[in-house]
C-alpha positions in Angstrom: -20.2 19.9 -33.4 -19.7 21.7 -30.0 -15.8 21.2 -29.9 -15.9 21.3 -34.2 -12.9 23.4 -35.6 -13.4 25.3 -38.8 -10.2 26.2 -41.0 -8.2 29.9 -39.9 -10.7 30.0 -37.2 -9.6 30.0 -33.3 -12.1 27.6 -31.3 -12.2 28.9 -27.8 -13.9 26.4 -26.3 -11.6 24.1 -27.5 -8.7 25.5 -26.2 -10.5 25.8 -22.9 -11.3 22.2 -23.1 -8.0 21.3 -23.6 -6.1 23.4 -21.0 -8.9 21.9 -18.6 -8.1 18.0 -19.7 -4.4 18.7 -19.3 -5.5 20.1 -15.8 -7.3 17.1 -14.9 -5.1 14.6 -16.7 -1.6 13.6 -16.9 0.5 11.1 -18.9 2.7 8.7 -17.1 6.5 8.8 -19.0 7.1 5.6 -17.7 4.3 3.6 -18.5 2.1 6.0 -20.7 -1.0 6.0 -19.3 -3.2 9.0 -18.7 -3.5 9.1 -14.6 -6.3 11.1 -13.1 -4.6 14.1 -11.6 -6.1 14.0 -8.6 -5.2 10.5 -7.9 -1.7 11.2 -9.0 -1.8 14.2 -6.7 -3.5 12.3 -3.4 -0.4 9.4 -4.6 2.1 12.3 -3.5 2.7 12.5 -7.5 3.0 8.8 -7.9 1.9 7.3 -11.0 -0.4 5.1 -9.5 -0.1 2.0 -12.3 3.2 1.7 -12.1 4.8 3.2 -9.1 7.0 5.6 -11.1 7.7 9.0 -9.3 7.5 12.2 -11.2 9.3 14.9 -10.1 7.8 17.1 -8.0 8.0 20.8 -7.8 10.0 22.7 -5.1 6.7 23.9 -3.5 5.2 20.3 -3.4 8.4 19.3 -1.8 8.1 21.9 1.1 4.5 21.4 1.7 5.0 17.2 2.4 8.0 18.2 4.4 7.3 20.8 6.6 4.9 20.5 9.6 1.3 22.2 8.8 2.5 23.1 5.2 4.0 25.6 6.8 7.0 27.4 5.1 9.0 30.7 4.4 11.0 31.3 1.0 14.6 32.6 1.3 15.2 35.2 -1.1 18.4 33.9 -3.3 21.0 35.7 -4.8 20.9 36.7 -8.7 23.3 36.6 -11.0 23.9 37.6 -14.5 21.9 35.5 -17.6 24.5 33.9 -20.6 28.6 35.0 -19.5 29.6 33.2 -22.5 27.2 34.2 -25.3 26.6 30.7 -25.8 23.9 29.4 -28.6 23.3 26.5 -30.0 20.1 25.5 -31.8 18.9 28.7 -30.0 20.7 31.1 -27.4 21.2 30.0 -24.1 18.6 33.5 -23.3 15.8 32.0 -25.1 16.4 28.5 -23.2 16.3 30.6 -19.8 13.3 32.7 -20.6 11.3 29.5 -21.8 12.4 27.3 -18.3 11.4 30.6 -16.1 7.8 30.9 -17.8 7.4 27.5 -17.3 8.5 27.0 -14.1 7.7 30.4 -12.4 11.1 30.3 -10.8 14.5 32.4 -11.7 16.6 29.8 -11.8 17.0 25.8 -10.9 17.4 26.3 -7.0 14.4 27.4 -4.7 15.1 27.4 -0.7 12.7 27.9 2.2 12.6 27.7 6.2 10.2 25.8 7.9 9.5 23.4 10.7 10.0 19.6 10.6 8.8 17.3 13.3 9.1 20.3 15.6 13.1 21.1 14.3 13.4 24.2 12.7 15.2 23.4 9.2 16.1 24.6 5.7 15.4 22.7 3.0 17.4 23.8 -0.7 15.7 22.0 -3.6 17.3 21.6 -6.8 14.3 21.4 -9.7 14.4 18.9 -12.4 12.2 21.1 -14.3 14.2 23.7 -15.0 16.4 22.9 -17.6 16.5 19.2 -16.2 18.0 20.8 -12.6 21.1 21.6 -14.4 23.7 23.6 -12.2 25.4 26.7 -13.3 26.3 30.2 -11.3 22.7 30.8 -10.3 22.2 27.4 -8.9 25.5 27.0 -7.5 25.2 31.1 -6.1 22.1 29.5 -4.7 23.4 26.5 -2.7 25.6 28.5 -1.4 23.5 30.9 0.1 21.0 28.5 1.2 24.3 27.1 3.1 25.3 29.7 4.6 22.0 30.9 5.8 22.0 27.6 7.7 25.0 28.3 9.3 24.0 31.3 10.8 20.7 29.9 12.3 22.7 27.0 13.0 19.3 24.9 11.9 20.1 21.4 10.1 19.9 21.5 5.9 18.2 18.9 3.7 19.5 19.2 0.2 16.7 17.7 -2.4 18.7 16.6 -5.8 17.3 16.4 -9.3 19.4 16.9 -11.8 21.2 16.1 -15.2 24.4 17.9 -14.1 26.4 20.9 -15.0 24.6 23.4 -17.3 26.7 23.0 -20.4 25.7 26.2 -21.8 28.1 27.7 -19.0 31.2 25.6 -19.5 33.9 26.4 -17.1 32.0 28.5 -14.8 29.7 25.4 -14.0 32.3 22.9 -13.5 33.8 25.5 -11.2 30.0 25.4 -8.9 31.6 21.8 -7.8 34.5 23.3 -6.1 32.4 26.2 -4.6 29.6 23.7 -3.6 31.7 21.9 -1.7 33.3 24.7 0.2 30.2 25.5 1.0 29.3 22.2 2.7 32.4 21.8 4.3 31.9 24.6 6.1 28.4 22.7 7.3 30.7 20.0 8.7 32.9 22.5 10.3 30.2 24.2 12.1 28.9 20.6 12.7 25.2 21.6 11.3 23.4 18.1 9.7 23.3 17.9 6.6 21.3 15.4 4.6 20.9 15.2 1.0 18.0 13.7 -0.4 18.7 11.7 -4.1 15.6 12.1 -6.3 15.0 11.0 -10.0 17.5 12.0 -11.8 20.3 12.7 -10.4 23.5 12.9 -12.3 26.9 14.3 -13.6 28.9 17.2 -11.3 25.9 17.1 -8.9 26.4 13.7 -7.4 29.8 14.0 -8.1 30.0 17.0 -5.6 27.8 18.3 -2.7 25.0 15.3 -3.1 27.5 12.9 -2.2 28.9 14.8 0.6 26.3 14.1 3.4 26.1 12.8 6.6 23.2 11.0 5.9 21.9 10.1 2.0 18.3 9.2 1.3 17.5 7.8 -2.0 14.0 8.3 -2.9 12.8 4.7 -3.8 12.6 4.5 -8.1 15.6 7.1 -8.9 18.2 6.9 -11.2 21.6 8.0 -9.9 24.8 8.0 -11.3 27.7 10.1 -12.7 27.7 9.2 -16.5 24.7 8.2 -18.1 24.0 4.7 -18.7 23.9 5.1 -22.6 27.1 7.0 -22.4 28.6 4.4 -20.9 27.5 1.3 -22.5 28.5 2.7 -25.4 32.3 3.5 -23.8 32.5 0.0 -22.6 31.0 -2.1 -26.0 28.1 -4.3 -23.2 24.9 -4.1 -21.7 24.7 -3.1 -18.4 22.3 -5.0 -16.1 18.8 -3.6 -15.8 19.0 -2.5 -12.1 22.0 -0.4 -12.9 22.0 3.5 -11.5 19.3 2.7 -9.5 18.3 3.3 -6.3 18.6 0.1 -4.7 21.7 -0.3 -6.6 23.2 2.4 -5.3 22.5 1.4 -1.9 23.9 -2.1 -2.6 26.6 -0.7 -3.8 27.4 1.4 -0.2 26.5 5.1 -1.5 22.8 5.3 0.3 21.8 5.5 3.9 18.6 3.3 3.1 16.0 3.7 0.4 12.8 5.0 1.1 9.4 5.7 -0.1 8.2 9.2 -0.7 5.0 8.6 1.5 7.4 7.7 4.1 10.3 10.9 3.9 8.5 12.9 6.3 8.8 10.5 9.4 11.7 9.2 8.2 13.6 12.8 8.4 11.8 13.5 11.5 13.6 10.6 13.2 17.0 11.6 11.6 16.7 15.1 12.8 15.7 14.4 16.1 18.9 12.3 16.9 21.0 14.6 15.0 20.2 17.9 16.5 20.2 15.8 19.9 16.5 15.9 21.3 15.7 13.9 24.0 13.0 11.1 25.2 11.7 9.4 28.2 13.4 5.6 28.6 11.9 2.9 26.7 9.8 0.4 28.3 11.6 -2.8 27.1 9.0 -5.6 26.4 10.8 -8.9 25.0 9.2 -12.0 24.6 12.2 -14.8 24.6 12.1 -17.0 21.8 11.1 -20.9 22.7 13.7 -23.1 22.5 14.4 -26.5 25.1 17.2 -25.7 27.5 17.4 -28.6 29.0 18.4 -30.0 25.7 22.1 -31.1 26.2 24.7 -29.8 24.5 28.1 -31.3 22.7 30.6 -30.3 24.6 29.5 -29.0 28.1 30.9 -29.6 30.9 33.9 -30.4 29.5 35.6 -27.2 31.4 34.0 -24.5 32.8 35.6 -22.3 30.1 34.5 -24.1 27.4 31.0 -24.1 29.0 31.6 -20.4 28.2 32.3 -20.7 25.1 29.0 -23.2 24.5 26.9 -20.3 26.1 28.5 -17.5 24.1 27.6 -19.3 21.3 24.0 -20.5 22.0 21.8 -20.0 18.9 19.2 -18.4 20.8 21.4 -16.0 22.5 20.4 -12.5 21.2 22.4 -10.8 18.9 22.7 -7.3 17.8 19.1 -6.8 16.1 17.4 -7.9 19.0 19.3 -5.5 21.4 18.1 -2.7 19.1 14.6 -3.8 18.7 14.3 -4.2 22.1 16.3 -1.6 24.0 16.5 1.6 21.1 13.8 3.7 20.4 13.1 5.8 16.9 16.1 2.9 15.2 17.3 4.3 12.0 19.7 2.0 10.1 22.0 4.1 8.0 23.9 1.9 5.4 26.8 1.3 3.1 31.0 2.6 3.5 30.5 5.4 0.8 33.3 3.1 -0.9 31.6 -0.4 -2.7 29.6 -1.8 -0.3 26.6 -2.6 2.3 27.7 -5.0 4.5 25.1 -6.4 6.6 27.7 -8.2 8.7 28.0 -5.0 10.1 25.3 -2.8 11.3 24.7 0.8 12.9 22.6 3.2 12.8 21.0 6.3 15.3 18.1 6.0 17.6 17.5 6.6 21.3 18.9 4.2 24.2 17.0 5.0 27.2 16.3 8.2 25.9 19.8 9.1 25.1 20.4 10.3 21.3 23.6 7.6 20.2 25.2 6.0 17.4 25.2 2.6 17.7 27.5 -0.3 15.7 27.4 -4.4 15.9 28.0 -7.0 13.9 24.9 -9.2 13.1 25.0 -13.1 13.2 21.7 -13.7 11.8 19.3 -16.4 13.0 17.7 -18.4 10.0 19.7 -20.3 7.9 18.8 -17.1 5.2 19.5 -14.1 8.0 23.5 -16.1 8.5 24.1 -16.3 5.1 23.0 -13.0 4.2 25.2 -11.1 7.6 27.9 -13.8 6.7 27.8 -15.4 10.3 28.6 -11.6 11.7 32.1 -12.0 10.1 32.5 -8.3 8.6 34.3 -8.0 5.6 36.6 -4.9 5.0 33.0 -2.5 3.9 31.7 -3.4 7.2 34.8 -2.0 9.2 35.0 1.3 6.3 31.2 1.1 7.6 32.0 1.7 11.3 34.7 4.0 10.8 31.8 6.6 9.2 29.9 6.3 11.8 32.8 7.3 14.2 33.1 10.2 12.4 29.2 10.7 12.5 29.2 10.4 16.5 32.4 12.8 16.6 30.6 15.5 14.7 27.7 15.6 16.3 29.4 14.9 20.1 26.8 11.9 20.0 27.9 8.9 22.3 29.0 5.7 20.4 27.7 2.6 21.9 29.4 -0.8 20.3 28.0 -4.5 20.6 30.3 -6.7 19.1 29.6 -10.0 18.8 31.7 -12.0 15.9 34.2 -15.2 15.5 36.1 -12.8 13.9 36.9 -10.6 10.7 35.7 -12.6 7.3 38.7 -14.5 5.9 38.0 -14.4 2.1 39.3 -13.5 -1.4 37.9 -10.5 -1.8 38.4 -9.2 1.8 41.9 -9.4 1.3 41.8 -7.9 -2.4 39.9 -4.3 -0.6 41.9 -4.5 2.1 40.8 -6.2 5.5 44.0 -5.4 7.6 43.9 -2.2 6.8 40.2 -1.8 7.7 40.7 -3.7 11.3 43.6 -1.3 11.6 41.9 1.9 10.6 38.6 0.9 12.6 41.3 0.1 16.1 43.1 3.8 15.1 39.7 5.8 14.7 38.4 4.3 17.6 40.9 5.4 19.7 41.2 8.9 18.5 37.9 10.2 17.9 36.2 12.7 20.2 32.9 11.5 21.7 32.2 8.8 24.4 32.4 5.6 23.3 30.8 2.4 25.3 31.4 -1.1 23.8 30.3 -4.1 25.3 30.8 -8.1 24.1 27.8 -9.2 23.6 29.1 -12.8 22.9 31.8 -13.7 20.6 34.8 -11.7 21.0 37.1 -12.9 18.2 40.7 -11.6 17.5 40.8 -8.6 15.7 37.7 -8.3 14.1 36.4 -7.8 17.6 38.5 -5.2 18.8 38.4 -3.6 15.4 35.1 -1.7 17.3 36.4 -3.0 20.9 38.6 0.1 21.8 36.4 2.3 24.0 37.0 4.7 26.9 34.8 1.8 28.9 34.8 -1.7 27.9 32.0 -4.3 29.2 31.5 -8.0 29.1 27.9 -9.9 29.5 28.8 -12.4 32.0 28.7 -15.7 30.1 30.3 -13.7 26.6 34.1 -14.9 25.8 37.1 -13.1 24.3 40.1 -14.7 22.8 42.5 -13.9 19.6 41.5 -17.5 18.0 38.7 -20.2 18.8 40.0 -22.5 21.2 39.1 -25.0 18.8 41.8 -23.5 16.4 44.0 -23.0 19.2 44.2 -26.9 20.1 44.6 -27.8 16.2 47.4 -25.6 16.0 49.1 -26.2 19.6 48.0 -29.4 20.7 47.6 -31.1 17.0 44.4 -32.3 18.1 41.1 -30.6 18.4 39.7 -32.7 20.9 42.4 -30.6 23.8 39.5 -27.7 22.8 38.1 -27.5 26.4 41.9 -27.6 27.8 42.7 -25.0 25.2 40.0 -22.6 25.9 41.1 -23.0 30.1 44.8 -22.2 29.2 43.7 -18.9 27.0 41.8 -17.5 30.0 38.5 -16.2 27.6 36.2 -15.9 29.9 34.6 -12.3 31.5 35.9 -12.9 34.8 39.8 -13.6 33.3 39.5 -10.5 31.3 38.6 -8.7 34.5 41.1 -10.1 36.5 43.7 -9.1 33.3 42.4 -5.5 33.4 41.3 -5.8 29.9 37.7 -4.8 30.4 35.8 -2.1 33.3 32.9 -4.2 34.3 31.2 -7.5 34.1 27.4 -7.4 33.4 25.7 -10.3 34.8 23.0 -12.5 33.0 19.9 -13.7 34.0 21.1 -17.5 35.8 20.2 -19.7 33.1 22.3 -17.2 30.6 21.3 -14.4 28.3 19.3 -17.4 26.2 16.9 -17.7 29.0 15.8 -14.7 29.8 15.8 -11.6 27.1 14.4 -8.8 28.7 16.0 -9.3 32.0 19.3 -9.4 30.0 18.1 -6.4 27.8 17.2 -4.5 30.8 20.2 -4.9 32.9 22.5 -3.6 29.9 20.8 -1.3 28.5 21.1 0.2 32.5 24.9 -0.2 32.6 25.4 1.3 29.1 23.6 4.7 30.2 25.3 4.8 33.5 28.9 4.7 31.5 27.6 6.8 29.1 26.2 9.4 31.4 29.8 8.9 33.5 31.5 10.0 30.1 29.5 12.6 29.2 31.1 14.9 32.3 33.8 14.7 30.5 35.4 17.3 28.3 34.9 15.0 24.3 38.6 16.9 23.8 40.2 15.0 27.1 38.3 11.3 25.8 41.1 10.6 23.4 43.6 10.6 25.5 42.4 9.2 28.2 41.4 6.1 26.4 44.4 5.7 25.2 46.4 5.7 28.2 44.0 3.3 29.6 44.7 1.1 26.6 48.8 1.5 26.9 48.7 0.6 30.2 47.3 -3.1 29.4 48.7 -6.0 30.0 52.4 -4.6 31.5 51.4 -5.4 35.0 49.4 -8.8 34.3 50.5 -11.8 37.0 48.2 -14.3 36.4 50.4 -17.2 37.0 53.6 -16.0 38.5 56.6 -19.1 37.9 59.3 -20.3 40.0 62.4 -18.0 38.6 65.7 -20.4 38.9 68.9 -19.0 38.3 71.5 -21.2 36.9 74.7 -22.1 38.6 
């Protein structure tokens, strides 16, 4: 028998047979079938059956990330093996001498410099296979270093997680790599370099629980498991089963913790977008092509021409106005929709996101009314609850950072009035959201789109210039609500909405917003991309008007604008009597 094996004797060809099937094959932990290495290698180390992603080396890693495969390694610091003398079933030595034979690398951390979508970057990878990415001095030495040596190049840092947490045979001294981590990345924010932390399969324990959640943007690799406890640990702590989605991806990004979720064929382009906002590239206009959707407008509607500023209202309202996904897919090039208050929640009432408005690296923030019957349920009628307003305040702070200009469509009846807006807080969201607004330090545009409704309006209303689409309305209640309340009768809701002065040219005349942008004559309904192009022209004019400015002087100066509101508004002027 050619591969036969005799008793006390060595079979060479065996062993070479074996060491060449384990080449060419390898077993799948998550569904246990033998994948053909190849495939699994072409499948970016994707178990082809069943989608689950095994975790790749820190070499594979740098050659799908960086342009041409095209990378340098950064020499890491070393430090000393074992402090405490620590053994358990066998010394903490043997367990580092076995991981670095297997592995081929010192410790868990391997860092290199390269080139991504043209953006010179440094990418820190923390290895699941060594000692299941566990952190202790060496790796937390390493982060570090890797840190600082993007600081000095002043070149953006992606920071690849996989790991089971602290290295317990360390103790103290790898608890303490949480504290130094993170002085270490605030010094990133400081020196406002980007810094975006990719979450791969596993990530657990001090990791997550220090500079992985720290980013300004978090990827989660689509199939991880992320967490701080396990979830055997803590099914067993709270006596129930835990539902089967729990720790995952998805979940997490549910759950507000995650930018977006996204394949590992697709990292690549997706970090090349990222990176290009980020370190503030720029782009030739987009050609803005928008097919209006059909719909008959000469149908007539309940309620028009009751009073020309009800008409208003009526037209704000039209269901095939566009909202704030349609601006973005129509004006904003390279759209990236980052996700989630770091807090509880994604709340799709609420979006933003990076991309380019005519060319121009922004921030941009909306709330979303949805169009089916599904998209309104699911963005809540554009009604934010408190994680959507926790939602824009990030990317406030994400604009200030990187001096990017903030562009705001609001569109909503108002913030959601519910249970559990009111149990996390909704007041003090809308007030936090009007505060940050007014004091953070980059140019900020915001424009009604449609709706402008109390405070859930000017929650992400307050910038240095403030603009109105011509037929768009803003009040502090529906006019219908007004007349209930006022009048005791909601038919008076045409009168109402002429007494509250809502429309674009009463807020003009008030002082309350800088321009008027006109719609197409039928109304933005009619005519999309003549609507789309006309704003997305008067944005960048404000924006570029701003950008002369010093971001230090923009705080101030939009808050004087906003003190002086309303002290010298004469709309009707009474007869004064005096009495006798």
């Amino acid at each position: 028998m050619l591969f036969g094996k005799k008793s006390g004797i060595k079979n060479r060809n065996r062993d070479r047979y074996d060491r060449v099937r384990r080449l060419m094959w390898i077993k799948c932990e998550s569904c246990g079938r033998l994948v053909y290495y190849k495939d699994y290698k072409d499948n970016k180390y994707i178990c082809p059956r069943c989608n689950r992603a095994f975790i790749m080396t820190p070499k594979q890693r740098f050659d799908m990330f960086f342009d041409n495969k095209n990378w340098e390694k950064f020499s890491l610091p070393i430090v000393s093996d074992d402090p405490l003398k620590f053994t358990d079933r066998v010394s903490y030595k043997e367990r580092l001498v076995d991981a670095r034979n297997e592995t081929g690398s010192h410790d868990a951390i391997t860092t290199a410099d390269g080139v991504i979508g043209g953006i010179k970057t440094t990418v820190c990878v923390l290895n699941g296979d060594f000692m299941m990415g566990s952190m202790g001095r060496a790796a937390g030495d390493g982060i570090i270093a890797s840190i600082e040596h993007a600081i000095e190049l002043k070149q953006p840092f992606i920071m690849v997680t996989c790991s089971g947490g602290a290295r317990m045979q360390e103790n103290i001294l790898s608890l303490m790599q949480m504290a130094r981590t993170t002085v270490a990345v605030n010094k990133l924010h400081a020196n406002k370099i980007p810094y975006i932390v990719l979450l791969a399969d596993p990530t657990f324990g001090g990791v997550t629980a220090s500079f992985a959640m720290l980013g300004d943007i978090h990827i989660a690799e689509a199939g991880a498991r992320i967490g701080f406890a396990g979830r055997r640990v803590i099914e067993q702590n709270i006596r129930e089963k835990l539902p089967s989605n729990f720790q995952t991806a998805d979940y997490l990004y549910e759950h507000g913790m995650a930018d977006m979720v996204v394949k590992r064929e697709d990292l690549k382009p997706c970090l090349e977008k990222i990176l290009a906002v980020l370190t503030k590239q720029t782009k030739e206009p987009k050609e803005i092509t928008v097919i209006t959707p059909n719909a008959d407008h000469t149908k007539k509607i309940r309620g028009m021409g009751e009073s020309g500023a009800y008409d208003k209202v009526l037209l704000a309202r039209n269901e095939n106005r566009p909202h704030f996904l349609d601006y973005i897919e129509g004006i904003v090039e390279d759209w990236t929709y980052l996700a989630g208050d770091r807090l509880y929640a994604e709340d799709p009432a609420m979006c933003s996101g990076i991309g380019f408005w005519r060319g121009t690296p922004v921030v941009i923030i909306g709330q979303e009314k949805g169009r089916t019957i599904e998209s309104r349920q699911k963005h809540r009628f554009g009604m934010p609850n408190p994680d959507g307003y926790r939602k824009a305040q990030r990317m406030m702070k994400l604009a200030e950072k990187f001096e990017l200009p903030l562009i705001s469509l609001f569109d909503t009846a108002g913030a959601f009035a519910g249970r559990e807006g009111e149990e996390r807080g909704q007041s003090q969201a809308v007030a936090s959201s009007i505060s940050n607004g007014l004091s953070f330090k980059a140019p900020y545009v915001c424009v009604n789109v449609g709706e402008g409704g109390s405070g859930g309006a000017i929650a992400i209303g307050t910038g240095d210039r403030v603009l109105m689409l011509e037929n768009a309305i803003y009040s502090v209640i529906a006019p219908e609500s007004c007349a209930s309340i006022l009048w005791k009768d909601n038919k008076f809701k045409a009168v109402a909405a002429t007494a509250m002065k809502l429309t674009s040219r009463d807020m003009a005349e008030m002082g309350v917003i800088d321009e008027i942008i006109q719609e197409p004559s039928g109304g933005a309904h009619t005519d999309w991309q003549t609507t789309m192009q006309i704003l997305s022209k008067t944005v960048e004019k404000h924006i570029k008007e701003l950008q002369k400015i010093p971001v230090d002087e923009l705080p101030s100066r939009r808050g004087d604008k906003f003190i002086s509101m309303t002290r010298d508004v004469e709309i009707y002027k009474p007869d004064h009597k005096t009495s006798d």
